[in-house]
TIDO-839948 format. One record per residue (C-alpha): z, x, y; residue number from 1. Coordinates in Angstrom, 3 decimals, always signed. Layout:
// TIDO-839948
<lolum z="Z" x="X" y="Y" n="NUM"/>
...
***
This chain:
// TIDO-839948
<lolum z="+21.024" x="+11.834" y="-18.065" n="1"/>
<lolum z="+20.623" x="+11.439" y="-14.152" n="2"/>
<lolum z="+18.498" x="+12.060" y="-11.511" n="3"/>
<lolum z="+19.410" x="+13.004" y="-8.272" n="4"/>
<lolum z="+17.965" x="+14.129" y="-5.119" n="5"/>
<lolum z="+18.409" x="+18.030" y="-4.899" n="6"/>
<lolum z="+16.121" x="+19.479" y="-7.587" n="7"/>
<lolum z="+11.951" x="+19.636" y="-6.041" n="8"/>
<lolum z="+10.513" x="+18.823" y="-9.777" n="9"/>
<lolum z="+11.775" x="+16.556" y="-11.968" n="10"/>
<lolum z="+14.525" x="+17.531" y="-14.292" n="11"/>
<lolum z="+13.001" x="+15.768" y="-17.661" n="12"/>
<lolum z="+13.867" x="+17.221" y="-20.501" n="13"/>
<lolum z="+11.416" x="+18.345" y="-22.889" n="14"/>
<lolum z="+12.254" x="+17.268" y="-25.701" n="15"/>
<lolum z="+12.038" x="+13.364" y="-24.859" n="16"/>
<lolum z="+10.438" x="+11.534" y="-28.291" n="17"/>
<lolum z="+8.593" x="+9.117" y="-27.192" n="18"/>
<lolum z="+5.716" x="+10.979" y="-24.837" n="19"/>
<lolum z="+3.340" x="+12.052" y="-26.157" n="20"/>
<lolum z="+1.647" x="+14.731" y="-24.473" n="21"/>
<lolum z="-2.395" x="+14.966" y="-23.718" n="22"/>
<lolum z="-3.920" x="+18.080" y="-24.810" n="23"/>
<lolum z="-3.152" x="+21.231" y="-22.475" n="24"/>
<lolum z="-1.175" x="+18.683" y="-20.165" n="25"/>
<lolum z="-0.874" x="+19.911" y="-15.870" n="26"/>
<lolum z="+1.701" x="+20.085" y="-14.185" n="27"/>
<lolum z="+1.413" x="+16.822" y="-12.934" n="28"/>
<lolum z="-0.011" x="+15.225" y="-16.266" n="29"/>
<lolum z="+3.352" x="+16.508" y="-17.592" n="30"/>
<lolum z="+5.825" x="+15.214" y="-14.711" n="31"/>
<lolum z="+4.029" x="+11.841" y="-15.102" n="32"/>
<lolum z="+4.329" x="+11.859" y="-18.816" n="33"/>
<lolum z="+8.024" x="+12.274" y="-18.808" n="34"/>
<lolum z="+8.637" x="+9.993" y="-16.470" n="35"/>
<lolum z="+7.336" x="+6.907" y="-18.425" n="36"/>
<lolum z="+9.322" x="+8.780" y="-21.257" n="37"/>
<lolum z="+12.249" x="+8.230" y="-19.666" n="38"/>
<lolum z="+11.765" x="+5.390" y="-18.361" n="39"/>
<lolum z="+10.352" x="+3.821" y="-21.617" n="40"/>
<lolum z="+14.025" x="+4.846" y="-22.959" n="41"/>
<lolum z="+16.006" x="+2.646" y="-20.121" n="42"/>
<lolum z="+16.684" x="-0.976" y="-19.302" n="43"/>
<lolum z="+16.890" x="-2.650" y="-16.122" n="44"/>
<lolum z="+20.818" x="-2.379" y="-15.488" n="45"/>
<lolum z="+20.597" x="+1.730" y="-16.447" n="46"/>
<lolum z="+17.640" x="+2.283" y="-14.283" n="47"/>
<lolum z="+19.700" x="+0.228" y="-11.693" n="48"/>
<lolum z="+22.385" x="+2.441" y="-11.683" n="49"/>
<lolum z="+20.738" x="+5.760" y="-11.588" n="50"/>
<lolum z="+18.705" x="+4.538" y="-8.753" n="51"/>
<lolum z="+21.919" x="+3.661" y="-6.610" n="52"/>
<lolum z="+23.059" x="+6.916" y="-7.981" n="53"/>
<lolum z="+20.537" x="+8.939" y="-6.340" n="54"/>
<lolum z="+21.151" x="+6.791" y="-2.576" n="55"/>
<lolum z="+24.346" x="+7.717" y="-2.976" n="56"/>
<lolum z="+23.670" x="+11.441" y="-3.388" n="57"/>
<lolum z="+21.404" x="+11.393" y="-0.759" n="58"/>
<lolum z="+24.241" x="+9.760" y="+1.535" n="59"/>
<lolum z="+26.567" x="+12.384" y="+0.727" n="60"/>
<lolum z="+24.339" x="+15.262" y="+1.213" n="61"/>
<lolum z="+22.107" x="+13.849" y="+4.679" n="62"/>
<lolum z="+23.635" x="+10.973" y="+5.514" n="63"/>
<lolum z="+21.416" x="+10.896" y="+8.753" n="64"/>
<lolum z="+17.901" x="+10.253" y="+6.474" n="65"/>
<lolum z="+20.167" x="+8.176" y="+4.210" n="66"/>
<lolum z="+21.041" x="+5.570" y="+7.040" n="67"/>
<lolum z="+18.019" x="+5.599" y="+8.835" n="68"/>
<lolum z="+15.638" x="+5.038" y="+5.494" n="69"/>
<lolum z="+18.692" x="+2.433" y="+4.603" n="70"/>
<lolum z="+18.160" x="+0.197" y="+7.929" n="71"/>
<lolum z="+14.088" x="+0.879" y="+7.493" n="72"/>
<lolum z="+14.376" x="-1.183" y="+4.279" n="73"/>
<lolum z="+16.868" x="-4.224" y="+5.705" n="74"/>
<lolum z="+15.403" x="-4.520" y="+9.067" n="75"/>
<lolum z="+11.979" x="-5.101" y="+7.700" n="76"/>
<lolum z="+13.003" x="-6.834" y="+4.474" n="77"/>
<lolum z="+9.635" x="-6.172" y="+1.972" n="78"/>
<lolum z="+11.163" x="-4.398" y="-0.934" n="79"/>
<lolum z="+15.048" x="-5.864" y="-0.916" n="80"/>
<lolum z="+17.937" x="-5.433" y="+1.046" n="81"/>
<lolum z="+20.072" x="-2.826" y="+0.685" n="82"/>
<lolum z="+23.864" x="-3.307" y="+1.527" n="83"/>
<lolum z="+26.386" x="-1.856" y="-0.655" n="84"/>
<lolum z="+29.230" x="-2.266" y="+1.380" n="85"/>
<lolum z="+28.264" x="-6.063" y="+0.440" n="86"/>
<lolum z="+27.637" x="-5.321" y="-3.203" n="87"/>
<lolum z="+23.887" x="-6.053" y="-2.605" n="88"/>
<lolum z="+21.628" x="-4.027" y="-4.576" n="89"/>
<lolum z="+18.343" x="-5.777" y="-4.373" n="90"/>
<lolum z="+15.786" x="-2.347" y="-3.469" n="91"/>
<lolum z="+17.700" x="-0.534" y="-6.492" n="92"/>
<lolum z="+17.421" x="-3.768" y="-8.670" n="93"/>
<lolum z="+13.325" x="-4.264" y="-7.477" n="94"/>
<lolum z="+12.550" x="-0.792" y="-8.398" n="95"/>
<lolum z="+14.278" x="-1.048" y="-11.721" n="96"/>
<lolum z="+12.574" x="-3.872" y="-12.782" n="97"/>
<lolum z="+9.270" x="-2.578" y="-11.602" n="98"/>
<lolum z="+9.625" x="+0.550" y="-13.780" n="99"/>
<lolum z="+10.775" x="-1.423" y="-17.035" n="100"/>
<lolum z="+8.424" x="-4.482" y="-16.961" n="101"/>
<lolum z="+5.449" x="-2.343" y="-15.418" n="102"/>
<lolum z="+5.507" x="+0.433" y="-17.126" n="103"/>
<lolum z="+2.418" x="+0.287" y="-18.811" n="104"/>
<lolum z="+0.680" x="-1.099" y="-15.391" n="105"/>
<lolum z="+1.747" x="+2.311" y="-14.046" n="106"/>
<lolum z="+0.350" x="+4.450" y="-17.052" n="107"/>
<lolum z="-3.207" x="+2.116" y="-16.581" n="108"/>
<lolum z="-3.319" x="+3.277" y="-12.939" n="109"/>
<lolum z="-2.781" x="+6.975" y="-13.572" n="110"/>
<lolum z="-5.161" x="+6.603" y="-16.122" n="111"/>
<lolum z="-8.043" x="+5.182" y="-13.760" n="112"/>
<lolum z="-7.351" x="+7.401" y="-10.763" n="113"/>
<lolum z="-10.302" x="+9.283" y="-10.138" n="114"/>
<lolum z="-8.427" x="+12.847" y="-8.551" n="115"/>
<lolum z="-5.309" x="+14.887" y="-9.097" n="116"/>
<lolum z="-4.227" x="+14.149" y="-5.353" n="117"/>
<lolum z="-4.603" x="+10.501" y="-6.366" n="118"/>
<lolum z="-2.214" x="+11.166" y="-9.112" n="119"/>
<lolum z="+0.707" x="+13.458" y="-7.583" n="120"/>
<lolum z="+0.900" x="+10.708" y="-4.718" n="121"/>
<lolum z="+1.384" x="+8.340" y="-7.334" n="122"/>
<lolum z="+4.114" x="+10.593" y="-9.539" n="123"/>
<lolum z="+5.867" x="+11.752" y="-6.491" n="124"/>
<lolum z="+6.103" x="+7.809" y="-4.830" n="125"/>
<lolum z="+7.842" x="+6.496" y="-8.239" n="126"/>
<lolum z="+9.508" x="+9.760" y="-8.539" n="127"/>
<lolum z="+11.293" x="+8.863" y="-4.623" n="128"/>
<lolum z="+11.539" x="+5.270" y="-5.957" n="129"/>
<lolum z="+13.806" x="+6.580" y="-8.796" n="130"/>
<lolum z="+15.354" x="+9.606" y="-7.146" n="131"/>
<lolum z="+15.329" x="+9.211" y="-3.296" n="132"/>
<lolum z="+14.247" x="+12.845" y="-2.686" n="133"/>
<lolum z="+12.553" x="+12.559" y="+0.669" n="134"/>
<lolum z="+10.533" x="+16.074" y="-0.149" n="135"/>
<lolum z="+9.018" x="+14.441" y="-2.731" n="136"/>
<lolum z="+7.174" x="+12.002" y="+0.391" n="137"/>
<lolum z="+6.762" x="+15.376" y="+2.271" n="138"/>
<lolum z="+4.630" x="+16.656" y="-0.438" n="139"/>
<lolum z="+1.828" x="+13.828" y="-0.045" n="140"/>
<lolum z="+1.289" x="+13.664" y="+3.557" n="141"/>
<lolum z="-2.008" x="+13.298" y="+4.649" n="142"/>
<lolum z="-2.838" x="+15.328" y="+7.315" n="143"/>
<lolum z="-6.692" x="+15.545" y="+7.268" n="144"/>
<lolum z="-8.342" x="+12.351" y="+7.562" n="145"/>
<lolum z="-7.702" x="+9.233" y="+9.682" n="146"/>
<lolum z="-6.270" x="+6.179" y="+7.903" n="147"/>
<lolum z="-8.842" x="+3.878" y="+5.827" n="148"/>
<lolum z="-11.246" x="+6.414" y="+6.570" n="149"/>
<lolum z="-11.147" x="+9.441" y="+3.968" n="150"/>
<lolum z="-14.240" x="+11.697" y="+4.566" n="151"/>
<lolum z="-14.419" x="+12.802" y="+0.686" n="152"/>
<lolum z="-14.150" x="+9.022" y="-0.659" n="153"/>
<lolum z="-15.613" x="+6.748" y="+1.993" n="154"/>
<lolum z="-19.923" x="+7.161" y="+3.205" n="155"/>
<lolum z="-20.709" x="+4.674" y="+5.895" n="156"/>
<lolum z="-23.817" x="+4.095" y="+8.092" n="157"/>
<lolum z="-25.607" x="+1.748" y="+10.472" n="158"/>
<lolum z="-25.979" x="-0.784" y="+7.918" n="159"/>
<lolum z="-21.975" x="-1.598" y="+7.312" n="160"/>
<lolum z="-20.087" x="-4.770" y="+7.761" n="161"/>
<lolum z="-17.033" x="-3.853" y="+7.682" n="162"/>
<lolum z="-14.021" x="-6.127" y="+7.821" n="163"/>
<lolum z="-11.091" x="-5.715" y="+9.169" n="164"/>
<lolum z="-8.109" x="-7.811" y="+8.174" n="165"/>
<lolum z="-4.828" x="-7.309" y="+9.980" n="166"/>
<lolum z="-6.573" x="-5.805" y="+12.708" n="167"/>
<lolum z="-3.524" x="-5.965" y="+14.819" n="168"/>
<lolum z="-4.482" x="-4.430" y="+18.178" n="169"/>
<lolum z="-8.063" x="-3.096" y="+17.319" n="170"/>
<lolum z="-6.833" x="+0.507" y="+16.403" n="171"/>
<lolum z="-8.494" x="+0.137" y="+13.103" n="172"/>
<lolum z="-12.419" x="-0.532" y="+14.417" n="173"/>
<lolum z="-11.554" x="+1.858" y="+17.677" n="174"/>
<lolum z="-11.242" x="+4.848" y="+14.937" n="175"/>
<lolum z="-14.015" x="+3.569" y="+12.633" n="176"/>
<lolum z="-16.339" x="+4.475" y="+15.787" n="177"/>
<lolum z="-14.604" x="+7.592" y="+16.395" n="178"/>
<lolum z="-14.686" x="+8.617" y="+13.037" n="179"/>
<lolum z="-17.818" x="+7.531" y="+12.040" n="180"/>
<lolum z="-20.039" x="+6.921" y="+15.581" n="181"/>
<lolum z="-20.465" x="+3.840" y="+17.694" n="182"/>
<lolum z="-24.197" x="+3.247" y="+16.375" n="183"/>
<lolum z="-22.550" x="+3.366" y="+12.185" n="184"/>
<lolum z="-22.298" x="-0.649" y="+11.603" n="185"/>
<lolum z="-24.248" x="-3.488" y="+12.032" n="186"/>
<lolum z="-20.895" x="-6.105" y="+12.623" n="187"/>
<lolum z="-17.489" x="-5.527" y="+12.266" n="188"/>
<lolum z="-15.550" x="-8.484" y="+11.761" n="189"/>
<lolum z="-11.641" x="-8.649" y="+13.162" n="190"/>
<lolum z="-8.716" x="-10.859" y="+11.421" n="191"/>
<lolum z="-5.975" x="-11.023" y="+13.203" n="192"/>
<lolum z="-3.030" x="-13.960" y="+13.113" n="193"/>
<lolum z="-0.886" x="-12.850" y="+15.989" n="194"/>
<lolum z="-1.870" x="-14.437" y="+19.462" n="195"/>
<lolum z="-1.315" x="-11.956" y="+21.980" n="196"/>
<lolum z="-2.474" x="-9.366" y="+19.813" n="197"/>
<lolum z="-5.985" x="-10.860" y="+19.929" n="198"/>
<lolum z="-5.731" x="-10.078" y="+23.528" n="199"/>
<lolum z="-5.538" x="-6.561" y="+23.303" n="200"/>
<lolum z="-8.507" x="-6.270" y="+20.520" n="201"/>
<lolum z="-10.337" x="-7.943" y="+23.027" n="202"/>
<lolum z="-9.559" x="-4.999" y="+25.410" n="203"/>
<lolum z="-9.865" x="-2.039" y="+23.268" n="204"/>
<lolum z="-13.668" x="-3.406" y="+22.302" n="205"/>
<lolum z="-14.092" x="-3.608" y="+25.787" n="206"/>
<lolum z="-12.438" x="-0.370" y="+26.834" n="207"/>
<lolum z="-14.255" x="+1.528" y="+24.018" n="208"/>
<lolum z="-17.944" x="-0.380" y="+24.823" n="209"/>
<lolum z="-17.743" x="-1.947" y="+21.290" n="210"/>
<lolum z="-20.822" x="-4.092" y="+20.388" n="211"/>
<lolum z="-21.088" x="-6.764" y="+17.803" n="212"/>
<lolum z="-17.316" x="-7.111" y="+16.737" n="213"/>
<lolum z="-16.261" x="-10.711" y="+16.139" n="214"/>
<lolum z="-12.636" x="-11.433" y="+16.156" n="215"/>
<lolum z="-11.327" x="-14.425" y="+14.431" n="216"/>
<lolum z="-7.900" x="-16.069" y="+14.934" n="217"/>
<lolum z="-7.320" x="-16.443" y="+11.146" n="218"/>
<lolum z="-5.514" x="-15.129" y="+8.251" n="219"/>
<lolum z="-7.148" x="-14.056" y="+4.803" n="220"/>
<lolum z="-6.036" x="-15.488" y="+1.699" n="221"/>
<lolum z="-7.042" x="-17.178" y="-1.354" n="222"/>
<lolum z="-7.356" x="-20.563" y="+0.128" n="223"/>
<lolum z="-8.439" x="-22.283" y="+3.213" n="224"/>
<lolum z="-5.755" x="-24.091" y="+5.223" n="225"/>
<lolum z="-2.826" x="-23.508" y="+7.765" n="226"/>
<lolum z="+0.358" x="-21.240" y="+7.492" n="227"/>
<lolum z="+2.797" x="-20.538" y="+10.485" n="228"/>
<lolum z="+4.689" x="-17.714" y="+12.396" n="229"/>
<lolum z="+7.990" x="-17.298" y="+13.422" n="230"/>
<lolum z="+6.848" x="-16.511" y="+17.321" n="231"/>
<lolum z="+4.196" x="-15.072" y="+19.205" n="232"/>
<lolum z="+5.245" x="-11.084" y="+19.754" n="233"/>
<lolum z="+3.217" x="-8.321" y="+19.484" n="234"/>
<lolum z="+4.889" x="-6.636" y="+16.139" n="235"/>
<lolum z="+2.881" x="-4.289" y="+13.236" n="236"/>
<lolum z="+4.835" x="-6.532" y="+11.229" n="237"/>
<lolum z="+3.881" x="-10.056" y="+11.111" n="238"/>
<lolum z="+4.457" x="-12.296" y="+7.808" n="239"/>
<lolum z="+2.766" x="-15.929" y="+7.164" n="240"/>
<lolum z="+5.058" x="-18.264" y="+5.909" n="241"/>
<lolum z="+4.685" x="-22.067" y="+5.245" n="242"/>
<lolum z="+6.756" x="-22.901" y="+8.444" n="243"/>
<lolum z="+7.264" x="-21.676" y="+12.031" n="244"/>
<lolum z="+6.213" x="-21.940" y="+15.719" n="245"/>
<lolum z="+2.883" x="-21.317" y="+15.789" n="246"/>
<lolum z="+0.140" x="-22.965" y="+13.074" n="247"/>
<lolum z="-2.288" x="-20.413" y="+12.075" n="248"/>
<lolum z="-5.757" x="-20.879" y="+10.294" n="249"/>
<lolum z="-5.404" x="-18.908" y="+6.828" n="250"/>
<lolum z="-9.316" x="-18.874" y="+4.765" n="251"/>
<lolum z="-10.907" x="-17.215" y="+2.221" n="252"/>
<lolum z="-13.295" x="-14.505" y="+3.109" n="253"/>
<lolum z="-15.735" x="-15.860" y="+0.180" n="254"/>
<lolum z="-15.952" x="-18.870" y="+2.464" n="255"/>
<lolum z="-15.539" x="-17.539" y="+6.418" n="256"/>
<lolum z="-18.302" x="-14.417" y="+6.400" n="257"/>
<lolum z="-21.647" x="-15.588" y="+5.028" n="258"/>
<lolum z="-23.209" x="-11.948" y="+5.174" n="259"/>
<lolum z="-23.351" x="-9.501" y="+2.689" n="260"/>
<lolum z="-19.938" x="-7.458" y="+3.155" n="261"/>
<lolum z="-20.151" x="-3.598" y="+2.982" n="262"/>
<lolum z="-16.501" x="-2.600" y="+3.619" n="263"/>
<lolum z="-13.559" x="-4.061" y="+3.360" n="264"/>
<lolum z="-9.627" x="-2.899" y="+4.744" n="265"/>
<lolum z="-6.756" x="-4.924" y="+4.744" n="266"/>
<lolum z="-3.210" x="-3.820" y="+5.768" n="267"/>
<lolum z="-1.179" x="-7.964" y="+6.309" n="268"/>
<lolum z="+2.249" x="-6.981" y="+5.389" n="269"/>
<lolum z="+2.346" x="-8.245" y="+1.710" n="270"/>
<lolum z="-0.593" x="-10.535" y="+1.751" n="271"/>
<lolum z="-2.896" x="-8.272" y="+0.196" n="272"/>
<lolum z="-2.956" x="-9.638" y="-3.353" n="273"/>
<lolum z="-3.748" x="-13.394" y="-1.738" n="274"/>
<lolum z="-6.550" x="-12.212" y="+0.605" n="275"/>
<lolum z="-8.145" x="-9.760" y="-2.123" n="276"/>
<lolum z="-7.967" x="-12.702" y="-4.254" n="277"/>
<lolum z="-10.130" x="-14.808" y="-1.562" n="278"/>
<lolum z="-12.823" x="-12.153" y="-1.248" n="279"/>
<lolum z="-13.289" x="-11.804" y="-5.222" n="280"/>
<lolum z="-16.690" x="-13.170" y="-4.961" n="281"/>
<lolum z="-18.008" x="-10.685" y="-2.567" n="282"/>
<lolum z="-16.150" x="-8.184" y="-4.510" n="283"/>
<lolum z="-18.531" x="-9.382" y="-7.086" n="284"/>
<lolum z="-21.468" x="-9.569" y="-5.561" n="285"/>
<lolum z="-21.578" x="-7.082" y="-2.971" n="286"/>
<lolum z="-19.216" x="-4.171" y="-4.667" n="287"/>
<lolum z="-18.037" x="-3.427" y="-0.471" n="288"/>
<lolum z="-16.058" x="+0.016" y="+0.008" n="289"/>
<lolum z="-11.785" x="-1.269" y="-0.060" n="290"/>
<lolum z="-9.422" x="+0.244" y="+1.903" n="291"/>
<lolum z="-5.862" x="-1.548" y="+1.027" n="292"/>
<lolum z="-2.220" x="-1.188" y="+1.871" n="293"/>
<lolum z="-0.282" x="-0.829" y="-1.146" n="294"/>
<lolum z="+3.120" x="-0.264" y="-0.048" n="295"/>
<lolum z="+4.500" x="-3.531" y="+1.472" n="296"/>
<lolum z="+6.440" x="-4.432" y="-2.202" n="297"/>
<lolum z="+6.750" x="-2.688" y="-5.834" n="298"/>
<lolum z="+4.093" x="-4.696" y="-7.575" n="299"/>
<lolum z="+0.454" x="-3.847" y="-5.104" n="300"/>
<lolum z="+0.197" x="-0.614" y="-6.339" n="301"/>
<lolum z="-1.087" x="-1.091" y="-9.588" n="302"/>
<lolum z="-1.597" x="-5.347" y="-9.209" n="303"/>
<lolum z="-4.454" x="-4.770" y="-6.822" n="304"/>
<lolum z="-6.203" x="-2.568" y="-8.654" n="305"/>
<lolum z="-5.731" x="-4.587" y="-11.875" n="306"/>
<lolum z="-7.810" x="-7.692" y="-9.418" n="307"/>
<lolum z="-10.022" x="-5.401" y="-8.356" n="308"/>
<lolum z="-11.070" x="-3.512" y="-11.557" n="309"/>
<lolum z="-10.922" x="-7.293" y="-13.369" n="310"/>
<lolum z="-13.493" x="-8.187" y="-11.065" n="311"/>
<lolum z="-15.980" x="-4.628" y="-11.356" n="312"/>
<lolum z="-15.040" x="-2.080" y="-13.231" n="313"/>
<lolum z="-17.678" x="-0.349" y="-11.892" n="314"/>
<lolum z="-14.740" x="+1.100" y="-9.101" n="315"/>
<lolum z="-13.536" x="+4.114" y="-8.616" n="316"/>
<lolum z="-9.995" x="+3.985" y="-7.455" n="317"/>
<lolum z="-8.080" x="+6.857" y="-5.155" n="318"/>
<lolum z="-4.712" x="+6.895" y="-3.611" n="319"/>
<lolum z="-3.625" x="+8.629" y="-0.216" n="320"/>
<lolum z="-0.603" x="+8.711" y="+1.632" n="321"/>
<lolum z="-0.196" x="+8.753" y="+5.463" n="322"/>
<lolum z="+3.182" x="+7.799" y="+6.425" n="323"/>
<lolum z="+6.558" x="+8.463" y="+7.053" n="324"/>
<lolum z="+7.438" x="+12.150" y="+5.306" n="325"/>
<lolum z="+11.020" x="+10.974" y="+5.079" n="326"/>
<lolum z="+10.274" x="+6.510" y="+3.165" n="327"/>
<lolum z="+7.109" x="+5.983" y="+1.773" n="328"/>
<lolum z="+5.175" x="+3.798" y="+3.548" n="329"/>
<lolum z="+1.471" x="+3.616" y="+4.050" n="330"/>
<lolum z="-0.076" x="+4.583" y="+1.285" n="331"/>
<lolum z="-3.360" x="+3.614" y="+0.608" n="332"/>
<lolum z="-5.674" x="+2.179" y="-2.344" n="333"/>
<lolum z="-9.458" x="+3.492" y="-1.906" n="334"/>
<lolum z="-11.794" x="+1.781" y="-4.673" n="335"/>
<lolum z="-15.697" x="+2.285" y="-4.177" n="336"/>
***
């Protein structure tokens, strides 16, 4: 059996085995549940193969969102380079092992997700993972709320610290005051890594009269010490790595913010699972409101909220998607 890009619902069969159906199963309870079915009947090397099945059915039939999704993946190299002219299969290979070895970390998450718009993000994100039916991304676009800041998951008011990590230019804390009022926080707390980025948070807190924001020259992550970058360019995508140009100042939020934290996004380009992982204790402690990036690999999706629920399983965990409608990028994991 294959999958391929064409059909706008999955083409399961019914009859697979091994699901096992809830009682009076949804649509998307139903979708979901085959899925795992069929993916619970696969190995790595099959799943492999359907997956660079489906790219190259979506080559053949729009070869314009084929290439442009293709050189999305290889220029910014977080979920495996994709060049089969070179026999490199690496995002086909990634997803296929994520299915097979996590296929029971993707069953937990559905499990936990608190709404059925939670859940079809998540069915229709592995479903484009498996098939590469850009309508399937279409579906989930969120076209309501601002980023980080859903109005039906996420209260704040003029007692919120609210920190900000990868707060690249200051967009983030310029819409938290639009969305929420200038006079809605007590301190909001900026990390950013890249130098001349600092220079323009520095201007949009001026430009926007922002009061009590304190930026910090620092990455988050579970220890406290120095990583490098590359160079010093203004980019939405800038990785840590233990060499480069320019030494930057990584610490652990547990350690850097003595206050009691209220709020909590992150979006650092992979280095989600490492920072969360630093702020455990005032996950602990002070149960803040989490807004985090999910997409930058195949394993944050369900890892963070496996760290997060490990630490208080008190959370409520929600999913929403606003990226690209044609490669699925930014989606986001609310827990409160």
């Amino acid at each position: 059996m294959s999958f391929q890009s064409e059909p706008s619902t999955i083409n399961i069969p019914n009859d697979i085995s091994s699901v096992s159906l809830r009682q009076n199963p949804n649509q998307i309870d139903t979708e979901f549940e085959r899925l795992m079915g069929y993916m619970k009947e696969k190995d790595v090397f099959e799943i492999t193969e359907v997956i660079k099945q489906n790219l190259r059915h979506l080559n053949a039939v729009d070869n314009q969102i084929y290439r442009s999704s293709i050189n999305f993946v290889n220029e910014y190299k977080l979920w495996g380079a994709y060049y089969p002219e070179k026999g490199i299969y690496e995002l086909a290979e990634d997803r296929a092992h994520a299915f097979v070895e996590h296929r029971e970390d993707f069953e937990w998450l559905y499990k936990i997700l608190k709404d059925y718009r939670s859940k079809r993000i998540l069915v229709n994100i592995l479903c484009y993972w498996l098939m590469s039916d850009h309508k399937r991304v279409g579906q989930i676009y969120e076209r309501t709320f601002n980023q980080y800041f859903d109005l039906d998951i996420v209260t704040c008011n003029e007692n919120e610290v609210f920190v900000d990590i990868g707060a690249y230019i200051g967009d983030t804390v310029v819409n938290y005051s639009k969305v929420f009022g200038k006079n809605c926080y007590k301190r909001m707390y900026c990390y950013e890594i890249v130098p001349v980025n600092i220079e323009y948070i520095e201007k949009n807190v001026e430009l926007f009269h922002l009061d009590n924001i304190i930026i910090r020259e620092k990455g988050a992550s579970n220890r406290n010490g120095t990583m490098y970058l590359s160079s010093n360019v203004l980019s939405s995508i800038s990785q840590l790595s233990e060499d480069g140009a320019i030494a930057v100042p990584i610490t652990k939020i547990d350690d850097d913010i003595e206050e009691k934290v209220t709020f909590i996004k992150m979006d650092i380009e992979g280095g989600e699972e490492e920072a969360l992982l630093g702020c455990i204790e005032k996950i602990k402690e002070n149960h803040p409101k989490l807004a985090l990036s999910i997409y930058h690999n195949h394993k944050d999706m369900w890892k963070l909220p496996r760290i997060i629920y490990e630490a208080d399983p008190s959370y409520n965990f929600y999913i929403r998607y606003y990226g690209s409608t044609v490669f699925p990028t930014e989606f986001v994991l609310y827990a409160v």
